[in-house]
KOLDRENVO-638739 format. One record per residue (C-alpha): residue number from 1; x, y, z. Coordinates in steps of 0.25 Angstrom, whole numbers, padded with zeros to 4 digits. Example, Ala and Ser with C-alpha at 12.3 -4.5 7.8 and 13.67 -1.06 7.14 Angstrom:
REM KOLDRENVO-638739
<node 1,<0049,-0018,0031>>
<node 2,<0055,-0004,0029>>
END
This chain:
REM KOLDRENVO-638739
<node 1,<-0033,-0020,0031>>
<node 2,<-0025,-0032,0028>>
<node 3,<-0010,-0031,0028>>
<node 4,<-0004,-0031,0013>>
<node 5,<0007,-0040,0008>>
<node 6,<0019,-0032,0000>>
<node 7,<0015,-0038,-0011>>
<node 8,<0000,-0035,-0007>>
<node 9,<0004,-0021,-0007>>
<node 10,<0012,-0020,-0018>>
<node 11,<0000,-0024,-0026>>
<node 12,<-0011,-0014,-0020>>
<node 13,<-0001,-0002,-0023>>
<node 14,<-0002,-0005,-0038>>
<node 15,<-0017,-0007,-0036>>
<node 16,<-0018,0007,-0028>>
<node 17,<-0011,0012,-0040>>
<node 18,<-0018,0005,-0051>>
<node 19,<-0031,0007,-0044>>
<node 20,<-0039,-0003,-0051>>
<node 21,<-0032,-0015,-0057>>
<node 22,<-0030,-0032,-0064>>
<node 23,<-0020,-0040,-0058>>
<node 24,<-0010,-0038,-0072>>
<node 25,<-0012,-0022,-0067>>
<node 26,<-0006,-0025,-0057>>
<node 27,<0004,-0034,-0059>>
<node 28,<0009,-0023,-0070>>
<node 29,<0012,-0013,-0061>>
<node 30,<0024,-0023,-0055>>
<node 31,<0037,-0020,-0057>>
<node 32,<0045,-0030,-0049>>
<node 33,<0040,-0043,-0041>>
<node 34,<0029,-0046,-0052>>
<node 35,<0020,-0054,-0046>>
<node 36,<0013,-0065,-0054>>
<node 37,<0000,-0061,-0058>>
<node 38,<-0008,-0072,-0050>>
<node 39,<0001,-0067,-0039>>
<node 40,<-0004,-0055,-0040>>
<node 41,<-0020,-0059,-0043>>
<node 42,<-0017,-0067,-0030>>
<node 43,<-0011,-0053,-0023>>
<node 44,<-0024,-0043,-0028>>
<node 45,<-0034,-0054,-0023>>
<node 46,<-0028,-0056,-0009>>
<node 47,<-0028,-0039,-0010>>
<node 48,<-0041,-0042,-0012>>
<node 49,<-0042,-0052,0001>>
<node 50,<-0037,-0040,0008>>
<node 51,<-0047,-0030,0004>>
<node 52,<-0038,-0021,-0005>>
<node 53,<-0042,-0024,-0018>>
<node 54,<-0055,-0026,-0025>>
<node 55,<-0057,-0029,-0039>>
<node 56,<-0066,-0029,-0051>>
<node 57,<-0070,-0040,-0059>>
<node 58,<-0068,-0040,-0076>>
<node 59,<-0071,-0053,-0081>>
<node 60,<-0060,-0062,-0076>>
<node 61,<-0051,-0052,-0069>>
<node 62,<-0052,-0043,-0057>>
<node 63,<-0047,-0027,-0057>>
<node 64,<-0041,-0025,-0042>>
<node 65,<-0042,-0011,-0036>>
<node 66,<-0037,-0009,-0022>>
<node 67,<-0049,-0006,-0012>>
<node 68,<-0040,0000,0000>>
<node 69,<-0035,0012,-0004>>
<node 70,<-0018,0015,-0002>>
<node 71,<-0021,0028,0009>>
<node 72,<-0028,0016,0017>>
<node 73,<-0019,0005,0015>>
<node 74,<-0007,0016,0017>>
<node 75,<-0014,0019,0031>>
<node 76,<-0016,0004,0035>>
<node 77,<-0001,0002,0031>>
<node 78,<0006,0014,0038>>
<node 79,<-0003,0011,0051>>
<node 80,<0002,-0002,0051>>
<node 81,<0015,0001,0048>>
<node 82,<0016,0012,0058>>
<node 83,<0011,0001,0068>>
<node 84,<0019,-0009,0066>>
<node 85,<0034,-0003,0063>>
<node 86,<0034,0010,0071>>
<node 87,<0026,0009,0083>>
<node 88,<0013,0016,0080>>
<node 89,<0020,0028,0077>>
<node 90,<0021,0038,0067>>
<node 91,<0036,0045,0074>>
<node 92,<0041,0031,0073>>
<node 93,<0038,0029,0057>>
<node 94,<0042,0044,0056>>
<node 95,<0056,0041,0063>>
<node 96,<0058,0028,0057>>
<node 97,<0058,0036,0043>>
<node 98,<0066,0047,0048>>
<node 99,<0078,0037,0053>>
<node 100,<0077,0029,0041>>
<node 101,<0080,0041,0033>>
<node 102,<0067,0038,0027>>
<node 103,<0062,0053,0029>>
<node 104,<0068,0067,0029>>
<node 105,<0067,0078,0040>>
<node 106,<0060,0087,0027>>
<node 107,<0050,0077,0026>>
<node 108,<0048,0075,0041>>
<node 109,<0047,0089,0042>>
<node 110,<0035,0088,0030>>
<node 111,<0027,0078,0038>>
<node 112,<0027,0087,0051>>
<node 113,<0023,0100,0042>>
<node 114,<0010,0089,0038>>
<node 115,<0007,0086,0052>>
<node 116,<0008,0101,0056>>
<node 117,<-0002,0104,0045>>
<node 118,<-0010,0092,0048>>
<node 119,<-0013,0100,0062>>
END
């Protein structure tokens, strides 16, 4: 699975959530950073590219829907990133939250009580 830009990313979120979609579909669901619309043709066909998106034809426009699904992107994404930034280890990404203040003892506790039952 190819790597994603932001941009890239940003758009197959609103996909996943819109499921089936034309380029102004999605360029609606924009708050900020609006891209231009052949911007974003030219971002949905490179999704494409990628083999993300697929589409349907009616007439002279395409409807994207995404062809990964976000539990399988989410798993590429988190396995990379586990990879690259902490070692190949799940502790690390654990402790890294927990130093930032990213995560509570309540809910490290609520993790282990899910690994317990997962045994």
């Amino acid at each position: 699975m190819q790597k994603l830009t932001n941009k890239e990313e940003e758009v197959m979120h609103i996909l996943w959530k819109l499921k089936r979609a034309f380029v102004k579909d999605v360029l609606a669901e924009f708050t900020e950073d609006k891209p231009h619309y052949n911007t974003l043709s030219t971002i949905i066909r490179n999704l494409e590219e990628k083999g993300y998106v697929s589409y349907n034809v009616y007439g002279n426009t395409h409807q994207y829907h995404p062809i990964v699904d976000i539990e399988e992107y989410r798993k590429t994404f988190m396995k990379t990133a586990i990879q690259n930034y902490f070692g190949n280890s799940y502790k690390n990404l654990v402790s890294y939250f927990a130093e930032e203040e990213k995560i509570s003892a309540d809910e490290l506790r609520e993790i282990l009580n899910i690994i317990e039952k997962k045994k």
